[in-house]
C-alpha positions, 0 to 999 in steps of 0.5 A, spaced: 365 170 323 359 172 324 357 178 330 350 178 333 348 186 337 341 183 339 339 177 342 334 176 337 340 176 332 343 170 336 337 167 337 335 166 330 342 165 327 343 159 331 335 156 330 333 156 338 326 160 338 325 167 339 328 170 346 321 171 352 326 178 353 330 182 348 336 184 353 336 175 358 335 168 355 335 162 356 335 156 352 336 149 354 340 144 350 339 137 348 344 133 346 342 135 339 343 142 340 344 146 334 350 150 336 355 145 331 361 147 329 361 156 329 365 162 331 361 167 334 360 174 337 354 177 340 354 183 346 353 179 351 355 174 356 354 167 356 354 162 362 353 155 360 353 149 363 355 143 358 356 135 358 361 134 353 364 128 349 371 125 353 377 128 349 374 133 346 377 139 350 385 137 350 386 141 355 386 138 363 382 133 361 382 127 366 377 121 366 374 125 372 372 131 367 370 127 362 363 124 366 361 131 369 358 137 368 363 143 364 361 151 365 363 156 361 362 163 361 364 168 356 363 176 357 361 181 351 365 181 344 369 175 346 370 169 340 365 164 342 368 157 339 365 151 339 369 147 334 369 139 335 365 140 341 361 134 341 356 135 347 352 128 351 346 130 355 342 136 357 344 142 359 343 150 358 346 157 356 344 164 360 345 170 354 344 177 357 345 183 354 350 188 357 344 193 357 340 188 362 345 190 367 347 197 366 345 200 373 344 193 376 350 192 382 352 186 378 355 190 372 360 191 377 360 185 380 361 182 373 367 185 371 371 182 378 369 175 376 376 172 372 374 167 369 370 170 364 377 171 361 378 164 362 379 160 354 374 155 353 379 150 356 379 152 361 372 150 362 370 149 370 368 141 372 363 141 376 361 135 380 355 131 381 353 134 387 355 142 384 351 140 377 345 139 382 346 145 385 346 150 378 340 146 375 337 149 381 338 155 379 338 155 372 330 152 374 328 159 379 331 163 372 328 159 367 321 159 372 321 166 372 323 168 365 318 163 363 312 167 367 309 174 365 315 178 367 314 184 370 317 190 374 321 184 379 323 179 374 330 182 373 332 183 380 330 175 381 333 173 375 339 177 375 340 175 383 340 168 381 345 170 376 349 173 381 348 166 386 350 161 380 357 166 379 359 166 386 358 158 387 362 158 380 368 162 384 368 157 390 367 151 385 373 154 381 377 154 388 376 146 388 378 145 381 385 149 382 387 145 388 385 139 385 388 140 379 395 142 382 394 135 386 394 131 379 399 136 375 403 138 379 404 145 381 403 151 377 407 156 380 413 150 378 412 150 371 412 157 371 419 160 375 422 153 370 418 158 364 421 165 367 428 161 369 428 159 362 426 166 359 432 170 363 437 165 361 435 164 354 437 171 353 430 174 353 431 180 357 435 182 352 432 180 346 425 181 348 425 186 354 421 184 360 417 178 361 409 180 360 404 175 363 402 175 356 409 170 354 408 166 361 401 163 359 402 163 352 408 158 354 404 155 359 398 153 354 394 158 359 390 164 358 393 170 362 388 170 367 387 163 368 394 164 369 394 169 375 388 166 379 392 159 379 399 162 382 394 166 386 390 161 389 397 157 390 402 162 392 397 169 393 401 172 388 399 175 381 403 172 375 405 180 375 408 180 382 412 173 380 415 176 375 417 182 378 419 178 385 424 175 380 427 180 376 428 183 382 431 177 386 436 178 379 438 184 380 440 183 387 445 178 385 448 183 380 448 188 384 451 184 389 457 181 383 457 185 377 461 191 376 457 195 372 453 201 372 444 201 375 443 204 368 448 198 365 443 193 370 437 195 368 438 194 361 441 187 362 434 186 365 430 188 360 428 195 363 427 200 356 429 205 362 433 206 369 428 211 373 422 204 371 428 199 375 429 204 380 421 205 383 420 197 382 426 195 385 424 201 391 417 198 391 420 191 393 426 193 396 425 199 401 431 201 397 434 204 391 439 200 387 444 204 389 443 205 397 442 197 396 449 196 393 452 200 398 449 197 403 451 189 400 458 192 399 459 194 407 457 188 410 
């Protein structure tokens, strides 16, 4: 896999013509766009805005994807795949280095942004009307990168960056809610996955469910995961589990003859003092104080 520290190594490594700055880019891509089939690499962020083949991203599609607009956006060291992607129609990419933002506000902002580790098919559809909306953005960007770029040219392109990541967050909240209305809702398939995981005996075998097995069970990156639950609950997936194991451990608390330290092992914890403080944390209570309470009513 090939690793690209400069935009110019990107730039030549893929055939597109030398970057107008050293640290932003941009290319615009026809349907022949020489990208192929390739794993990359770069220091750099990637937004990109693609029209791509029905069935080429297995993930999700319906008929509504396959005849819109999809964005991806990739953050720096992050393996860029573009296997079987067959792309229709116009688009573009913005590659910034990470040194272009280093002391700029949205160094920060950037980092908030989860679906820069969201999987590539977890790509954002966007609508006519939202595809319109980014094509003008990426015209003011592409206008100004174009221009002799002077002392202003990096806060009014980085601004407009900051423009197109925040309607990509609004436009994301429409997809996660009409996703749920086309597959059903996620926060279902997920406690189905976690029920399964605790009586399959992986409390046991493998300790305590991380967000890591949940999204893999689910065919989901584990960020991905997360802002579905927390658009459709307003929990994490981490605060999910933890509802669980704790709802769990009040039943058995509550029915079980055994000791908090005998509990929280059943449970996956590797220590009782780790049960205690999150139980506290949930509860108000200690396990044992909890125990004593359910038994005296």
């Amino acid at each position: 896999m090939t690793h690209y520290k400069t935009l110019s190594e990107l730039h030549i490594g893929n055939g597109w013509p030398p970057p107008e700055n050293p640290l932003f880019s941009i290319v615009g891509c026809q349907r022949d766009c020489p990208i192929g089939d390739r794993e990359f690499t770069a220091d750099a962020y990637l937004v990109a805005l693609k029209k791509l083949e029905a069935g080429v991203i297995l993930y999700g599609r319906t008929a509504y994807d396959n005849t819109n607009g999809s964005m991806f956006f990739m953050k720096p060291r992050q393996i860029i795949q573009m296997h079987n992607l067959q792309f229709e129609e116009n688009g573009f990419m913005i590659m910034i280095h990470e040194d272009y933002l280093h002391g700029h506000e949205l160094f920060n902002v950037m980092q908030k942004y989860g679906f820069f580790d969201y999987e590539v098919n977890e790509a954002l559809h966007i609508s006519p009307k939202e595809e319109t909306i980014m094509w003008e953005l990426h015209d003011k960007i592409k206008a100004e990168y174009n221009n002799n770029q002077d002392e202003y040219s990096r806060e009014i392109m980085l601004g407009h960056v900051a423009s197109i990541l925040m309607y990509s967050q609004r436009f994301y909240k429409r997809q996660f809610i009409n996703r749920t209305d086309l597959s059903g809702k996620t926060v279902t398939k997920f406690n189905t996955a976690l029920q399964h995981y605790f009586e399959d005996g992986g409390l046991q075998r493998k300790g305590l469910p991380s967000v890591n097995a949940m999204a893999e069970q689910l065919h989901l990156s584990p960020r991905y995961l997360s802002d579905l639950l927390k658009q459709e609950t307003g929990k994490t997936a981490l605060e999910l589990i933890h509802l669980s194991l704790i709802s769990e451990a009040k039943n058995l608390l509550k029915t079980a003859d055994r000791s908090i330290a005998e509990i929280a092992y059943e449970l996956g914890f590797e220590n009782t003092s780790y049960f205690t403080r999150l139980f506290k944390k949930q509860t108000g209570m200690k396990p044992l104080e909890f125990r004593k309470h359910a038994q005296a009513n």
